[in-house]
Every structure is written in C-alpha cells, then in structure tokens.
KOLDRENTI-354884 format. One line per 3 residues: number of its first residue (from 0); for each residue y, x, z of C-alpha. Coordinates in Angstrom, 2 decimals. Example, Ala and Ser with C-alpha at 12.3 -4.5 7.8 and 13.67 -1.06 7.14 Angstrom:
! KOLDRENTI-354884
0> -4.50 12.30 7.80; -1.06 13.67 7.14
END
This chain:
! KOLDRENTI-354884
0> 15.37 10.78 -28.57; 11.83 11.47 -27.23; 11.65 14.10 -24.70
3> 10.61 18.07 -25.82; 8.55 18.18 -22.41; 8.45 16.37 -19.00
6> 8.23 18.35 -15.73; 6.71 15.48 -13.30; 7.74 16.24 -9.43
9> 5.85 15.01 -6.42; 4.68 16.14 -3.60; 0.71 15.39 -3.88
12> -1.54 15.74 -7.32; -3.91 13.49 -5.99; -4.36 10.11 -6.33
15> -3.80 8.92 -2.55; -2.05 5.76 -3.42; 1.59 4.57 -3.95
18> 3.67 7.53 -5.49; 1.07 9.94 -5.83; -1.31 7.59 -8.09
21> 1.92 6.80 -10.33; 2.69 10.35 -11.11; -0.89 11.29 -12.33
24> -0.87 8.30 -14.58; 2.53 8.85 -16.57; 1.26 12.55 -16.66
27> -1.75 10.87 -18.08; -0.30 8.49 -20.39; 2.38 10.64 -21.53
30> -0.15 13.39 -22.57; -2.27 10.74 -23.79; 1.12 10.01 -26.16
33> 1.66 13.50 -27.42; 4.10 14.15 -24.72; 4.43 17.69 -23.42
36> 3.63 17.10 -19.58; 4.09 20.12 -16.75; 2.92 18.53 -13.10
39> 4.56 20.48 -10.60; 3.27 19.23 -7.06; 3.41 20.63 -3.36
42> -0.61 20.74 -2.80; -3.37 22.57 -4.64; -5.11 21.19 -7.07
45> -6.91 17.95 -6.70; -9.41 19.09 -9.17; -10.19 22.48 -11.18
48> -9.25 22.67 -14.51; -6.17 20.77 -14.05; -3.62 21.10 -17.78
51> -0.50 22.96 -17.49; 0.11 22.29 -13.44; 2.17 24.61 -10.81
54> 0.81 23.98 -7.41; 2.25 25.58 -4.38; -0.90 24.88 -2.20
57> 1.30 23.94 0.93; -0.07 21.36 3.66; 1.42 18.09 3.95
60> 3.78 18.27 7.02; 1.65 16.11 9.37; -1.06 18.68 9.13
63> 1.43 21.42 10.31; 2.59 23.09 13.67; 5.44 21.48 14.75
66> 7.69 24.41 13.91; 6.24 25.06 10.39; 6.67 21.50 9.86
69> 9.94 21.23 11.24; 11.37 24.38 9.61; 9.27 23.54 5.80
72> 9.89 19.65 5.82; 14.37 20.93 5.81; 14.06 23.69 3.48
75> 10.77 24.74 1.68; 11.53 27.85 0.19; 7.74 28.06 -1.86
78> 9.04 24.79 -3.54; 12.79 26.23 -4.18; 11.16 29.17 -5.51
81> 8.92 28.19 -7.48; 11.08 25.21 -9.40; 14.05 27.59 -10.08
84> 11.67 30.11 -11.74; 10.00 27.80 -13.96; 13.53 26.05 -15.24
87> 14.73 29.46 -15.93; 11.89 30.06 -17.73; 10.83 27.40 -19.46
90> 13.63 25.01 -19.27; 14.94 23.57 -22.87; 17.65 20.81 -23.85
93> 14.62 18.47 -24.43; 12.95 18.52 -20.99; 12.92 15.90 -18.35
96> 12.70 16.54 -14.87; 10.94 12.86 -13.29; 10.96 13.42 -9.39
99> 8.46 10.52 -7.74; 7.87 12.55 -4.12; 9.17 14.77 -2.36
102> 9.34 13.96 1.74; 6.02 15.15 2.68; 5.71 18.60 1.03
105> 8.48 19.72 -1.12; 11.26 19.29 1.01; 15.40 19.17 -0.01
108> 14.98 22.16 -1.54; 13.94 21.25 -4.68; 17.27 19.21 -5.38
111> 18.83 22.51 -4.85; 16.61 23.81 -7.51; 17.16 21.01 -10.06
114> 21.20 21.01 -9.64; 21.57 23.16 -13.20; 19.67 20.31 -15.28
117> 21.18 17.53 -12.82; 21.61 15.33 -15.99; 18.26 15.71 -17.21
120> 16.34 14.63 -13.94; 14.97 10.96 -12.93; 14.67 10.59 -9.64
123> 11.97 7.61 -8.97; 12.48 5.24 -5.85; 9.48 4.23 -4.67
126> 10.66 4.51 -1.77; 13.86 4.30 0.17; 14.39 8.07 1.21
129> 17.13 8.97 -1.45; 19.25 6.17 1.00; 17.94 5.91 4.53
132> 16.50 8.72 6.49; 13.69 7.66 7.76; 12.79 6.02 4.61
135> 11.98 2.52 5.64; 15.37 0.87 6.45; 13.34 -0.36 9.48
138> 14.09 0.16 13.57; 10.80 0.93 14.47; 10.70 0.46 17.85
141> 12.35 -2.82 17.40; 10.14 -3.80 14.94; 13.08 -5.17 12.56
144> 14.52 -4.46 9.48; 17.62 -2.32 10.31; 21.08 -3.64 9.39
147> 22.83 -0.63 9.70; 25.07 1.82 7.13; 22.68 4.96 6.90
150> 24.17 7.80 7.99; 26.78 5.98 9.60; 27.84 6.28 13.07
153> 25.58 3.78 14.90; 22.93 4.72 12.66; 23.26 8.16 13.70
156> 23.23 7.50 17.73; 20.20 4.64 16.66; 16.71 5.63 17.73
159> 15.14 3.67 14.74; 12.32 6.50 14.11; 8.87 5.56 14.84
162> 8.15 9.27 16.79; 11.20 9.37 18.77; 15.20 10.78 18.65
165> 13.85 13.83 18.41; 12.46 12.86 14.73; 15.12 10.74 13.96
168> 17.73 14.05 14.28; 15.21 15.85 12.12; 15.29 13.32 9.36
171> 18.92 12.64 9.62; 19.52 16.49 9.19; 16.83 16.56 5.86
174> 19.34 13.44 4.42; 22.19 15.63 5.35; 21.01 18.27 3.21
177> 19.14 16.21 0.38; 23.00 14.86 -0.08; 24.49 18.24 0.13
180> 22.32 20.03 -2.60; 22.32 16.79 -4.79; 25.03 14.54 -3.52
183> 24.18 10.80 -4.89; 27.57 8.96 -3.64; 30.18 10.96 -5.53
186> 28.42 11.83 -8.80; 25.84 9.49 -10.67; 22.24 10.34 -10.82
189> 19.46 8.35 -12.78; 17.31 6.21 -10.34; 14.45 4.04 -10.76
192> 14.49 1.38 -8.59; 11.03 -0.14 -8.65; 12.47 -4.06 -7.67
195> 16.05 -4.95 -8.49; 16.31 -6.28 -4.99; 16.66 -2.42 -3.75
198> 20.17 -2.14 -5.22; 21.44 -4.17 -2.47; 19.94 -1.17 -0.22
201> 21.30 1.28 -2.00; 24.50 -0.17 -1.88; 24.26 -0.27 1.72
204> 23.75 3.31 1.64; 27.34 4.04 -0.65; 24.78 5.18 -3.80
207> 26.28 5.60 -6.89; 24.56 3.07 -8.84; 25.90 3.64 -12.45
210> 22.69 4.67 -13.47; 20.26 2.67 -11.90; 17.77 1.06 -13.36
213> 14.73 -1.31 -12.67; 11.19 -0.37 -14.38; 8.80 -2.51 -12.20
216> 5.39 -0.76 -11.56; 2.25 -1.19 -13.16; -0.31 -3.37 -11.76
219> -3.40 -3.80 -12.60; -5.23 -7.16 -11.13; -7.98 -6.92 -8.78
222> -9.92 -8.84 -10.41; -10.09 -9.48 -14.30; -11.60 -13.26 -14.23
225> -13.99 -15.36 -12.78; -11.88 -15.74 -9.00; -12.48 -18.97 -7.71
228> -10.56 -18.43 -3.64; -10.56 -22.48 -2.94; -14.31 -21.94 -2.78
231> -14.21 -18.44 -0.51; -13.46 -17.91 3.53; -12.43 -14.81 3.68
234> -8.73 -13.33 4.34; -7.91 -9.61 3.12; -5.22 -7.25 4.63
237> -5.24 -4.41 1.92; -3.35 -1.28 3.30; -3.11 1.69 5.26
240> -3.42 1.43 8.94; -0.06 2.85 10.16; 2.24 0.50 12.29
243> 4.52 0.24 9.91; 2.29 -1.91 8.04; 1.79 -4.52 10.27
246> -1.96 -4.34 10.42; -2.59 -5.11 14.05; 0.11 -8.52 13.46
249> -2.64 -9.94 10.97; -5.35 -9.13 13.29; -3.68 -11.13 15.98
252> -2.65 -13.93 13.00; -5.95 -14.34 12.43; -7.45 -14.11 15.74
255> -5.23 -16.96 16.54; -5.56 -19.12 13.14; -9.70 -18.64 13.55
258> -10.42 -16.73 10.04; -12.45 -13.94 9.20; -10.46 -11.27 8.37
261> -11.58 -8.36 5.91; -9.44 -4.56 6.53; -9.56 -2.36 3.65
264> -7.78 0.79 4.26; -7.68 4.04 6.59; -5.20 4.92 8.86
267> -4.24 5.88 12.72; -5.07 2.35 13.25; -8.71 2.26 12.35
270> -9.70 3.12 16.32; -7.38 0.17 17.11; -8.99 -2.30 15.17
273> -12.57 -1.53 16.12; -11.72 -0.91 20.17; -9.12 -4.23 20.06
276> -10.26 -6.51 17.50; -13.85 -6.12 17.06; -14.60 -9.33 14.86
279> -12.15 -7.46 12.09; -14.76 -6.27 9.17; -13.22 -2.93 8.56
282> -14.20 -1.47 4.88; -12.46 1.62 5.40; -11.20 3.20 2.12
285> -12.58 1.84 -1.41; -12.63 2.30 -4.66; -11.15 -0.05 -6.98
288> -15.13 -0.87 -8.22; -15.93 -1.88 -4.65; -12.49 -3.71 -3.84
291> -13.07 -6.04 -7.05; -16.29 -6.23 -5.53; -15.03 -7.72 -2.15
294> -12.24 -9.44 -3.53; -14.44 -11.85 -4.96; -14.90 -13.25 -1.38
297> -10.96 -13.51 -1.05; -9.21 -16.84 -0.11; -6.12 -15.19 0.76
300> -4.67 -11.16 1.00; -2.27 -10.92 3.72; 0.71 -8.74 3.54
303> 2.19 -8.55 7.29; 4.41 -4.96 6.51; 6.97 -5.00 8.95
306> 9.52 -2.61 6.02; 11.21 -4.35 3.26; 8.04 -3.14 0.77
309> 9.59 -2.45 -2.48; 7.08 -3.67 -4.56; 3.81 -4.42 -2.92
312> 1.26 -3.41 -5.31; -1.37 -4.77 -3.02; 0.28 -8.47 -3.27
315> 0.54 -8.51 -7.48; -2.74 -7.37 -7.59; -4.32 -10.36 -5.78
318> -1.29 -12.35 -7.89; -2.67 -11.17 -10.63; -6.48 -11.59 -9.91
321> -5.92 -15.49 -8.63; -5.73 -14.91 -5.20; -3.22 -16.48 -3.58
324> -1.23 -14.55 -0.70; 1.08 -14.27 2.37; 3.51 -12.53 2.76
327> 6.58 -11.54 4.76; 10.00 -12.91 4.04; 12.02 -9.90 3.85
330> 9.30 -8.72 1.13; 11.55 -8.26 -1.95; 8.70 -10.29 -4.14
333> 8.90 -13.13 -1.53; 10.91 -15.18 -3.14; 9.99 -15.19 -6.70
336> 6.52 -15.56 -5.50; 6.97 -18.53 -3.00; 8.91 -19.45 -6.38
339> 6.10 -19.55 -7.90; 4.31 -21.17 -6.02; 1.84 -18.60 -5.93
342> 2.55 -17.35 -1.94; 3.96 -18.53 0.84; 6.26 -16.15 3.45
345> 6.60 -15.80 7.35; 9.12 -14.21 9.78; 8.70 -10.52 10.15
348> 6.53 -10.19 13.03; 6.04 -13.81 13.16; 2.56 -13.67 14.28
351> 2.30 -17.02 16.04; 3.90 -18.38 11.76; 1.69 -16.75 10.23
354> -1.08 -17.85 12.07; -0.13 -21.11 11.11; -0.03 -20.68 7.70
357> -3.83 -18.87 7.43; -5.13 -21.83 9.19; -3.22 -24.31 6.73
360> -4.64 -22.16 3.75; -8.22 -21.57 5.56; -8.50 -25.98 5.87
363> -7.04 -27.24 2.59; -9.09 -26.41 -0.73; -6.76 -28.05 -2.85
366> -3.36 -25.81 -1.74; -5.67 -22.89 -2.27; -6.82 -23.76 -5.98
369> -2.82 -25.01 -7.11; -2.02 -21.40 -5.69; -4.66 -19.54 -7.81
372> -3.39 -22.02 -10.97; 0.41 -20.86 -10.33; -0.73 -17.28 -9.25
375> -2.43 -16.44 -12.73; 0.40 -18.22 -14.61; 2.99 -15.98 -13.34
378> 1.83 -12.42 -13.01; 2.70 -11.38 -15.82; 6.01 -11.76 -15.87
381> 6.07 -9.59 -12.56; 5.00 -6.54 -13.38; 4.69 -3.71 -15.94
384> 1.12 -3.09 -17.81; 0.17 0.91 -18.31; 1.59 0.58 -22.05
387> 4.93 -1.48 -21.50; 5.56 0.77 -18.06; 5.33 3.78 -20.80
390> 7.32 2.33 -22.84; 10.08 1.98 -20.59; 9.82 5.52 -19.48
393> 10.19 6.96 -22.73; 13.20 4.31 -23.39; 15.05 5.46 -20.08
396> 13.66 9.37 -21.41; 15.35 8.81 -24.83; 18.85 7.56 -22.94
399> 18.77 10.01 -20.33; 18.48 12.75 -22.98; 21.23 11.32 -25.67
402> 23.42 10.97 -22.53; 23.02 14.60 -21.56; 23.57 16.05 -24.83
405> 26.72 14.17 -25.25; 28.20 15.47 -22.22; 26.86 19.14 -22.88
408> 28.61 18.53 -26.18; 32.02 17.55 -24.42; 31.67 20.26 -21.99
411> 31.38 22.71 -25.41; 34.19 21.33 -26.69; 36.64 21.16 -23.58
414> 35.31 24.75 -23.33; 35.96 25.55 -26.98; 39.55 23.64 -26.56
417> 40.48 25.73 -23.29; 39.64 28.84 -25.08; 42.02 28.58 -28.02
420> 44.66 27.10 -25.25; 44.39 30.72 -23.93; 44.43 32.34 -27.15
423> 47.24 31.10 -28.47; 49.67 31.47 -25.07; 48.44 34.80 -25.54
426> 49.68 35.13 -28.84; 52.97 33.80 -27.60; 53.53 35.87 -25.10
429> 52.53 38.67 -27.24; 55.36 37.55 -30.04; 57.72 37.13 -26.94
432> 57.44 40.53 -26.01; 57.59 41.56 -29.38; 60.72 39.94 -29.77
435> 62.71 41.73 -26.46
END
C-alpha cells in the first residue's frame, strides 16, 4: 500500500546535520518518487519558494529567554495548533505522519496533536529522546554512559544533565509529558531505530518494542575513489564542538600520540581549541566539496563521542571512503567495525588509549593500508544508499498503512457488532413489555 501523502515532522527545515539533513532528503526523494510530501517544521523557511511546507517560524530554544524557552520547549502551543488544524483539514486514511525532530522547537505538544492518527505516525529515533530525558543516556558530569532505568527513581534524583539539576527537572518533566500525550510503554508505536543495538536502550527504558524496526541511515562516502591514507599524516575529528562529543579528548589524544590533528566542525568548543590547543588546524564548518577535499589528506578520522552515537555517520563515511578510523567502544558500530577489521576502539574517555592507538596507526604504513583494504570491503553492508533507504521507507509506509486499516476495519466492525447488540436488547425489552 503506498502512502496517499506523507506529512514529514521535525523541528528544523534546514539542512544542519543529523536529523534535520535526513528529513529534507526523504521529502526530496519521496517527491522525487511521486509521493505527496507536506514538511511541517518548527523554523521558517530555509529557503523561499519552499513546496507545500507549514512553518511556524519559532526560534530554536537555545536562542530563547530562559522563560520562553522553558515554558515553549514543555508545551508549544504554535506547534499544537498548527498540527491539529492541518490533520483536521487535510488528514486522509492514506497519509503518514514521519516524526524525525522534535526537542528543540516543537515541543510534546505535537504528540498531543498526532494522538487521533496514532497508528498512522513513524516516529524516527535518531536519537534517544523518545527513552531517556536528556537524550543521550550519558551522566554528563561524570563523563560515562549512564546505567540507569530512565525515569526511574535514581535516575530522577541523578544530576546526569550537562547544564545542571535545574535542566535535568526540566527535561524529566518534557519526558513526563511526551509519555502522557503519547504513552510508548503501554500501547505500541512504530519506531525507527537507526542501529539494532538501540533496542537494548529502549528496553532499558520499558518501550514497547512490537513495532520497532531497524532502517540504517544513508551514507554517502567521503570520498568516491582514489584514497590512499597509508601514504597521508593527517588525523580528522569530524563533528560539532559540544562536550558531548568528545572533541577536546582527541585534542589531548593527539597532543600526547604527536599527530597533526585536522577539526572540522563548529561548536561552543571552537574558542577552546584555538585558546588550549593551538597546533589543532580548525576548518570550521564545510561543505561536503571541501571535506572530500581535505579528506584526501586523512590517515585516520577519530570518533572520541563520549554518548553511545547511534549511528555515526561521520565514521561510515570515512568507512566508506577508505579511511580507516577510531572509535569509542561503547559506539554501537564498534564492534562490527573492529570486526571488520576496518577500526579499532578505546575506553570512553580513554585519552591516555587512544593516544596509543593514533601513534600505532601514525608509525605503521602497513596496518593503515590492510585497514583501508577491509574498510572499502565492508561498507556496504553497513549502511543504506539514498535508493535502498527509500525503499525501506515506503516498505515500513506500505505496512504501517495495511496495519492501520485493518484495525480501523475491526474497530468498524466491533462498532457495527455493538450496535445491533443494542438493537436487538431493545427489541427484547420492547416484546417484554409488550407481553405484560
């Protein structure tokens, strides 16, 4: 069954990276596939001219008062608003609702919205929001992958939030009501999970996972051909500069290990880089012309995130381009890629480990060559092209649509039963009277 129209949810139209980037290229690829596509995001437009878009033209809450961020990021009424109004107007049995963002802009309130087409709506984890309320499963301030049941007593009283209790209450409060207006433990909901390694998180969580399913992204290599990193000296960290990511650990990791280390990204962290580690080359944010362009320099892209990443799109790209890379063990790609031979992996926040292993990689050719070999021979077989992610889409469309109009057709019919059920005790009662 291929889907009458798809209403694409997120809170950004532009392509920023990670979510954002994803939802304008099914928009684009479904169009380009006769698909019907509505993109409903949280910002204004990106660009004029835009096809058959409803923008709220809302700020992203960290360019917000406190209050208007604290009251908007709970409940954005705008978003509420304005989704409720277009399902009631344009809302058929054939639409899909695909939900990719909505923690920066739209806010809970859009699940309150979407609760009348709840079978009809795909709600895409590319990150780990829909289980853990401060997204990351990470203790911040410990630096460590958190352990913890989310929402759960210790992780309630658990400063794990990277601005403070303060924050943490705030998120744990949005979870509170994300679960309230579209609970995901005690009724099933279709989720992409973009790893099959985040079901284990989800779990965690007490996620109904009935409906999961795993579409890995689509990656698209750095480089097309001609990478030759045994013969290059330079190390990559490819990212943006938020704690989080670990950027200041391969700094130090390469400080350490003696290797010229390459920064391309923008972030917080930019004025910590050039004031702490000044022989860091920092290349700010790039296009993907100019990042093929410097990749061709790699020997190695370092991954030192301090959160279980997901995916890492940053990682299969090199992967995929020849270049071999490092990475951190809780990565979910760390093992199929040490697997592969194609990476090796270090102890989150390991800096001293990972040191270690850049200076292994910077002095031995050979390793760096065998990794490129194994690298090339097994991306594909880790991630989605444009066409086959498509494909999936409209496959998980097509169930997600059959599935819906089945139950609509046994809620019609339990309907239809309960009605002649009251029709005919009627009729008895009727004859009853008749009959005294």
């Amino acid at each position: 069954m291929r889907p009458g129209r798809v209403v694409i949810i997120n809170d950004r139209s532009a392509e920023i990276g990670g979510a954002s980037n994803l939802s304008c290229l099914s928009a684009r690829l479904l169009r380009e596939a006769g698909v019907p596509v509505t993109f409903f995001a949280g910002d204004s437009p990106a660009q004029a001219g835009q096809p058959d878009a409803v923008h709220l033209g809302d700020r992203p809450l960290v360019e917000r008062g406190r209050l208007a961020a604290f009251a908007g990021g709970l409940y954005n009424r705008n978003a509420h608003a304005a989704l409720r109004g277009w399902i009631e107007a344009h809302d058929r049995p054939s639409t899909i609702y695909h939900v990719h963002g909505w923690s920066k802009i739209l806010s809970p309130s859009i699940f309150r919205a979407l609760m009348p087409v709840r079978g009809r709506v795909v709600l895409h984890a590319h990150d780990y929001f829909l289980a853990c309320p401060n997204g990351g499963f990470i203790n911040y301030p410990m630096a460590s992958v958190c352990k913890l049941a989310p929402m759960s007593l210790r992780c309630l009283t658990t400063q794990c939030d990277k601005r403070g209790f303060h924050q943490k209450a705030w998120r744990s409060a949005r979870h509170m009501m994300m679960q309230r207006f579209f609970a995901l433990h005690s009724q099933p909901a279709n989720i992409v999970l973009v790893h099959e390694a985040m079901r284990d998180y989800f779990a965690r969580s007490g996620i109904d996972d009935s409906r999961m399913v795993t579409i890995r992204n689509p990656v698209e290599p750095f480089l097309r051909s001609g990478a030759r990193p045994q013969a290059m000296r330079d190390f990559f960290f490819v990212g943006r500069l938020e704690p989080e990511k670990g950027f200041e650990d391969a700094a130090q990791a390469a400080r350490l290990a003696g290797v010229p280390l390459h920064v391309i990204g923008e972030g917080a962290g930019r004025t910590v880089l050039e004031n702490r580690y000044p022989e860091v080359t920092l290349h700010g944010w790039c296009n993907r012309a100019r990042i093929a362009e410097l990749m061709r320099t790699a020997r190695c892209v370092v991954i030192s995130s301090r959160v279980p990443e997901p995916f890492g799109l940053a990682a299969l790209e090199a992967v995929g381009s020849g270049i071999p890379v490092v990475l951190p063990g809780h990565a979910l790609l760390g093992r199929e890629l040490t697997q592969a031979g194609a990476a090796f992996t270090f102890p989150t926040g390991g800096i001293e480990a990972l040191a270690a292993t850049l200076r292994r990689l910077a002095d031995d050719d050979g390793l760096v060559a065998a990794m490129s070999d194994d690298a090339l021979a097994v991306a594909p077989q880790l991630a989605n092209t444009a066409q086959t992610w498509l494909s999936a889409l409209l496959a998980l469309y097509g169930s997600v649509l059959e599935r819906a109009s089945a139950e609509h057709g046994r809620r019609i019919l339990r309907a239809t039963r309960a009605k002649a059920a009251a029709t005919e005790t009627g009729r008895s009662l009727h004859r009853t009277s008749l009959e005294r």
